[in-house]
MARBA-3410 file (N, C-alpha, C, O; in Angstrom, 1 decimal):
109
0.9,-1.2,0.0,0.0,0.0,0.0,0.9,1.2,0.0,1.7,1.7,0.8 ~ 0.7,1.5,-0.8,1.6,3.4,-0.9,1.0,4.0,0.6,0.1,3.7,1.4 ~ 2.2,5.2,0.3,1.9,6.2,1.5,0.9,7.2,1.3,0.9,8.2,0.5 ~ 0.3,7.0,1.7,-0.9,8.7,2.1,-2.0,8.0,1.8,-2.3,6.8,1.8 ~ -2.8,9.2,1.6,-4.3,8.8,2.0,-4.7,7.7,0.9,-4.2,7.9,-0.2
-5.4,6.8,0.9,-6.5,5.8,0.0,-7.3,6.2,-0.7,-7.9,7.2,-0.2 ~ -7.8,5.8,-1.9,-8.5,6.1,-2.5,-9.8,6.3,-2.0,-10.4,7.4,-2.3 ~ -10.3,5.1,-1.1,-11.4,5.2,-0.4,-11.3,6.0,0.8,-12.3,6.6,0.9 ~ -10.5,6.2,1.7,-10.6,7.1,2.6,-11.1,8.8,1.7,-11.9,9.5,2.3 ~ -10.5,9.2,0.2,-10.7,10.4,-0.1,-12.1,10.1,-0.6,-12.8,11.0,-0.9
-12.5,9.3,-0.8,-14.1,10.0,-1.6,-14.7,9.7,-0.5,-15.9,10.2,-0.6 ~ -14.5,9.1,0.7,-15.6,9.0,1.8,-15.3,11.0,2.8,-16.0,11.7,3.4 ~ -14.2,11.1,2.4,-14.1,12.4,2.5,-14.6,13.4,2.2,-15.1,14.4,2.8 ~ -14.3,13.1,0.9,-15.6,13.8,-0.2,-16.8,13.5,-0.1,-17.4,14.2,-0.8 ~ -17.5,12.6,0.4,-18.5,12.6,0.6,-19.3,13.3,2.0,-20.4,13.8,2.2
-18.1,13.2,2.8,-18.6,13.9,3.8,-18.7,15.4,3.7,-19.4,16.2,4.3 ~ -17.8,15.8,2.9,-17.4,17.2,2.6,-18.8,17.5,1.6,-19.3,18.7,1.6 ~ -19.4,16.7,1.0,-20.3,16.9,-0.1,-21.7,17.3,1.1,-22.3,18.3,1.1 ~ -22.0,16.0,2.2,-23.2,16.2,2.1,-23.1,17.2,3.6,-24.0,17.2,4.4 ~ -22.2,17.9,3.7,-22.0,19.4,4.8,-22.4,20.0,3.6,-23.4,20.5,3.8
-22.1,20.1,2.8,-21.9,21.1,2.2,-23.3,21.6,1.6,-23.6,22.8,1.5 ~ -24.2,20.1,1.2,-25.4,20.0,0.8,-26.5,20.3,2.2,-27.7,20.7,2.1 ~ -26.0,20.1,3.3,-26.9,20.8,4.3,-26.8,22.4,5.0,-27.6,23.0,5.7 ~ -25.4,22.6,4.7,-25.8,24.3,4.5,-26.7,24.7,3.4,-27.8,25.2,3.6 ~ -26.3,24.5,2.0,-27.4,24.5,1.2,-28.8,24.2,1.8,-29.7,25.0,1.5
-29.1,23.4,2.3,-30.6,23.6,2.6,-31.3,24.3,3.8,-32.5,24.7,4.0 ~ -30.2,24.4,4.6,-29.9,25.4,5.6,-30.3,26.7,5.1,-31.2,27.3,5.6 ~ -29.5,27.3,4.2,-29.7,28.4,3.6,-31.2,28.6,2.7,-31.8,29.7,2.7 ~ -31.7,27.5,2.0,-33.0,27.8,1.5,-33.9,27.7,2.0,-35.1,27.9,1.6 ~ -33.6,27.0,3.5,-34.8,27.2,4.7,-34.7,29.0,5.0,-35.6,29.8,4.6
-34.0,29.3,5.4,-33.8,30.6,5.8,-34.5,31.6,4.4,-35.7,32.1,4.5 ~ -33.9,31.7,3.4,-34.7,32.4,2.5,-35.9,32.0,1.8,-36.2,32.6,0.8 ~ -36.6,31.3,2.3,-37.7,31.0,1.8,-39.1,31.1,2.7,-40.2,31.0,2.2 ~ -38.6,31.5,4.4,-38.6,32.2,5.5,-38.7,33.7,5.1,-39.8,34.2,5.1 ~ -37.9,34.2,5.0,-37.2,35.2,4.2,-38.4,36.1,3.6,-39.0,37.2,3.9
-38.8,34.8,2.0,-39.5,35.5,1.3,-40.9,35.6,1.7,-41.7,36.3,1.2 ~ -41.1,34.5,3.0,-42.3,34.5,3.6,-42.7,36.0,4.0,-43.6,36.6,3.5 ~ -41.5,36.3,5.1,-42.3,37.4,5.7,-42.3,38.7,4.4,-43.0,39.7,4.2 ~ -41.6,38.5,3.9,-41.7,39.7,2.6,-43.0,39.6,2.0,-43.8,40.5,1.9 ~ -43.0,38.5,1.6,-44.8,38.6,1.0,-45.9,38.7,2.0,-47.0,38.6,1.5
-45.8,38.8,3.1,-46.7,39.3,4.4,-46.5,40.8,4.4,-47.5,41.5,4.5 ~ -45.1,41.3,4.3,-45.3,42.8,4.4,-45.9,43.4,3.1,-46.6,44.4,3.2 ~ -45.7,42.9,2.1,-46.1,43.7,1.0,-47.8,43.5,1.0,-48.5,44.4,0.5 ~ -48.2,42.5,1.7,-49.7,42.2,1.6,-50.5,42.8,3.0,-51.7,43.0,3.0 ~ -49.6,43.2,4.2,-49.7,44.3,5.3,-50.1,46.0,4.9,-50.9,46.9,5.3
-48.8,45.8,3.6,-48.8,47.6,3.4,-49.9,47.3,2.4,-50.9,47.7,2.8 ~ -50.0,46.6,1.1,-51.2,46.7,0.2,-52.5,47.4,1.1,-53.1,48.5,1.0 ~ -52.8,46.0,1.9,-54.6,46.0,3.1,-54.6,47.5,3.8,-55.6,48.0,4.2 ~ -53.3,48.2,4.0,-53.3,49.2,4.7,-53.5,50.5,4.2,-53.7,51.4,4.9 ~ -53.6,50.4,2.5,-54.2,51.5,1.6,-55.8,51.3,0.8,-56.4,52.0,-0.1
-56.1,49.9,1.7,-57.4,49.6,1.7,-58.6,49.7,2.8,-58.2,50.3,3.9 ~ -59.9,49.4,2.7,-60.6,49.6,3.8,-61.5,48.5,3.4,-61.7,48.1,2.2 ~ -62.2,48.1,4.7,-62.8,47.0,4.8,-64.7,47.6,5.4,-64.7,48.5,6.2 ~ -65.8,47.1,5.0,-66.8,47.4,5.9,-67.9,45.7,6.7,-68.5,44.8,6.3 ~ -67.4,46.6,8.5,-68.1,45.3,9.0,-69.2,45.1,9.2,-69.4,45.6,10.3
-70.4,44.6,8.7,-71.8,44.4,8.7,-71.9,44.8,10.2,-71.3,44.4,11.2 ~ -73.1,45.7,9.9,-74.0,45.7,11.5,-74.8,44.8,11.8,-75.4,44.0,11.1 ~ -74.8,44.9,13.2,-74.9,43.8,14.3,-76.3,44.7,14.6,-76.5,45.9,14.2 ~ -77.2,43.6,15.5,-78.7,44.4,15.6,-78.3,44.8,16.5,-79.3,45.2,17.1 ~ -76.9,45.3,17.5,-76.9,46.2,18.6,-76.0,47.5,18.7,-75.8,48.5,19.4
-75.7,47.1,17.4,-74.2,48.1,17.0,-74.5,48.6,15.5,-75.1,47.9,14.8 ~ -73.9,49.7,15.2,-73.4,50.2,14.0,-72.7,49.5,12.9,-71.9,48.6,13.2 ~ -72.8,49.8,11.2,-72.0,48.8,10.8,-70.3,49.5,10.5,-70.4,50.4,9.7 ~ -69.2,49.3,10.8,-68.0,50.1,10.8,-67.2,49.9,9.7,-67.0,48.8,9.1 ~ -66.9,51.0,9.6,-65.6,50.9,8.2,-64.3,51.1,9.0,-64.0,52.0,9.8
-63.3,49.8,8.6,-61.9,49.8,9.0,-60.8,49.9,7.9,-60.9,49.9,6.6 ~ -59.6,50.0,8.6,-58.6,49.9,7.5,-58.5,48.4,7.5,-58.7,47.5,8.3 ~ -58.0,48.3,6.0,-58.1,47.4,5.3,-56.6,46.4,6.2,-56.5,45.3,5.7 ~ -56.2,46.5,6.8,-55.2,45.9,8.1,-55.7,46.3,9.8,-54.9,46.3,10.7 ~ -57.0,46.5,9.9,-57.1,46.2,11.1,-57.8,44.8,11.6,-58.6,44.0,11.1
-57.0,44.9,12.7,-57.1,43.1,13.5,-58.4,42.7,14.2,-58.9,41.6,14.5 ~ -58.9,44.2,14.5,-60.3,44.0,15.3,-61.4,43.2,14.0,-62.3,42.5,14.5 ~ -61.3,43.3,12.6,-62.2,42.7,11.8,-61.4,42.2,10.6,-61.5,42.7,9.5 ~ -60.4,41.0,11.0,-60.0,39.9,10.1,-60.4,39.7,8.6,-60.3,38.5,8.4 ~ -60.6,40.2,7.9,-61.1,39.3,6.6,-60.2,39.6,5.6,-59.6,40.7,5.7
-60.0,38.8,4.3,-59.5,38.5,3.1,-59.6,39.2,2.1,-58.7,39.4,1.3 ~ -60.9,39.6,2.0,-61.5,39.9,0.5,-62.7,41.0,0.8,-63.3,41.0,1.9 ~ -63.0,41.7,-0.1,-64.3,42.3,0.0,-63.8,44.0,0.5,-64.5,44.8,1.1 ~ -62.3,44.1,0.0,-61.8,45.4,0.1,-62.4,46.6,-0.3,-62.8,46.4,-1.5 ~ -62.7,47.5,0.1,-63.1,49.2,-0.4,-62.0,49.8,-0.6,-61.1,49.8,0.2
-61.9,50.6,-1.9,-61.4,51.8,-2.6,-61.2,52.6,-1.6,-61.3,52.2,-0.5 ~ -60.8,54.3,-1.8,-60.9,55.3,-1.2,-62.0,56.1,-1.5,-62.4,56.9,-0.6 ~ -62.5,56.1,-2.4,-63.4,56.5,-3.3,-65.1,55.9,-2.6,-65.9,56.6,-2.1 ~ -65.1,54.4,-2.6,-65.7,53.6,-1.4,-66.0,53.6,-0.1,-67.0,53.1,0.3 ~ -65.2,54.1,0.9,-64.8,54.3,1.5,-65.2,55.5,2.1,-65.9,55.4,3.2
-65.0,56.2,1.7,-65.8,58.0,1.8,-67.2,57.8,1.6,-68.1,58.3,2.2 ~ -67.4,57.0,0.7,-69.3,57.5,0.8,-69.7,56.0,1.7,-70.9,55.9,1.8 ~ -69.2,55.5,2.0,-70.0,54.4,3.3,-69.7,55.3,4.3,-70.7,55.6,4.9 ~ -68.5,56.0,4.7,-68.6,56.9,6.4,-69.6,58.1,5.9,-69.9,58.9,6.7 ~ -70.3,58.3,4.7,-71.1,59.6,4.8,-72.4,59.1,4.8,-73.4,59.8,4.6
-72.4,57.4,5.0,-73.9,57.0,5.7,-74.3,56.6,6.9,-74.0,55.6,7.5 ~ -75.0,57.4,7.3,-75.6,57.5,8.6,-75.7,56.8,9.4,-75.5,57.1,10.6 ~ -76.0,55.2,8.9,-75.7,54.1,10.1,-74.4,53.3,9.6,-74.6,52.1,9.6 ~ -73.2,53.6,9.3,-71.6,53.3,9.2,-71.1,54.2,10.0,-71.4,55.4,9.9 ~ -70.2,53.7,10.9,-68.9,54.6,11.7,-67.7,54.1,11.4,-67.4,52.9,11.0
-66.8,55.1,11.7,-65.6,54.6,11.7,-65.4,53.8,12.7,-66.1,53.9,13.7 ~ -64.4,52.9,12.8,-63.8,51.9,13.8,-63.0,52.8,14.9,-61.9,53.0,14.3 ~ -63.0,53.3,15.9,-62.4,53.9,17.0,-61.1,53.2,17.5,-60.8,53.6,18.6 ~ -60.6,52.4,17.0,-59.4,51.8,16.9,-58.5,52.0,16.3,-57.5,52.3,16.7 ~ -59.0,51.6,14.4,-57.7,52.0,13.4,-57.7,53.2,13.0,-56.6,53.7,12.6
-59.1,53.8,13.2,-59.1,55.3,12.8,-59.2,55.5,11.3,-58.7,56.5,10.9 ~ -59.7,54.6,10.4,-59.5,54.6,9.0,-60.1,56.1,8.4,-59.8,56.5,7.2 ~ -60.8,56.9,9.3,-60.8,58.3,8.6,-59.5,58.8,8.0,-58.9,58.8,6.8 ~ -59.3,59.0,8.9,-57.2,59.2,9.1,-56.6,59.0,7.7,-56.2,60.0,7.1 ~ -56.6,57.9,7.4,-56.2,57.6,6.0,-56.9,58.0,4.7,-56.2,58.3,3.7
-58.0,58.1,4.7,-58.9,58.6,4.0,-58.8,60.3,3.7,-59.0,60.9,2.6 ~ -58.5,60.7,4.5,-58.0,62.6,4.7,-57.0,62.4,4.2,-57.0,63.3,3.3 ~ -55.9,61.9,4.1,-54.7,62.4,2.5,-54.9,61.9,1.3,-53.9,62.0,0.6 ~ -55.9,61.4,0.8,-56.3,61.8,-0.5,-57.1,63.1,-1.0,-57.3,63.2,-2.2
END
């Protein structure tokens, strides 16, 4: 047997070398895919937040218009305009939400 390393000792080397190497890689596309998670949450935070939502009235309550990111009234879909928006608070039984304050947003347009 010659001196130094074996053939088989180097590719088991290399193999260990390969699958470190292959678990940082996955290491790494856990983290960015993480990453792009919360990125597509903030872009869909700031979108809801130049939107407005309206919450049906309740037979004891008023029906309210929120920003399209408030937590007090959860929902997905069924967004209002700014344009929308303004003429539901100029009807008599809609209020604003005393939480998010969606007037607020509504006054810089």
């Amino acid at each position: 047997m010659p001196d130094g390393i074996s053939d088989l000792d180097k590719n088991r080397a290399l193999a260990e070398w390969l699958e470190w190497q292959l678990r940082q890689v996955r290491g790494r596309i856990r983290e960015l895919e993480i990453k792009e998670q919360q990125e597509r949450r903030r872009r869909e935070q700031a979108h809801a937040a130049l939107r407005w939502k309206i919450q049906p009235q309740r037979s004891s309550s008023a029906a309210l218009v929120h920003r399209g990111d408030c937590a007090l009234y959860p929902v997905q879909g069924g967004f209002l305009n700014r344009e929308e928006a303004v003429i539901a608070l100029a009807e008599p039984d809609i209020e604003p939400c005393q939480i998010c304050r969606p007037e607020t947003g509504l006054a810089d347009g």
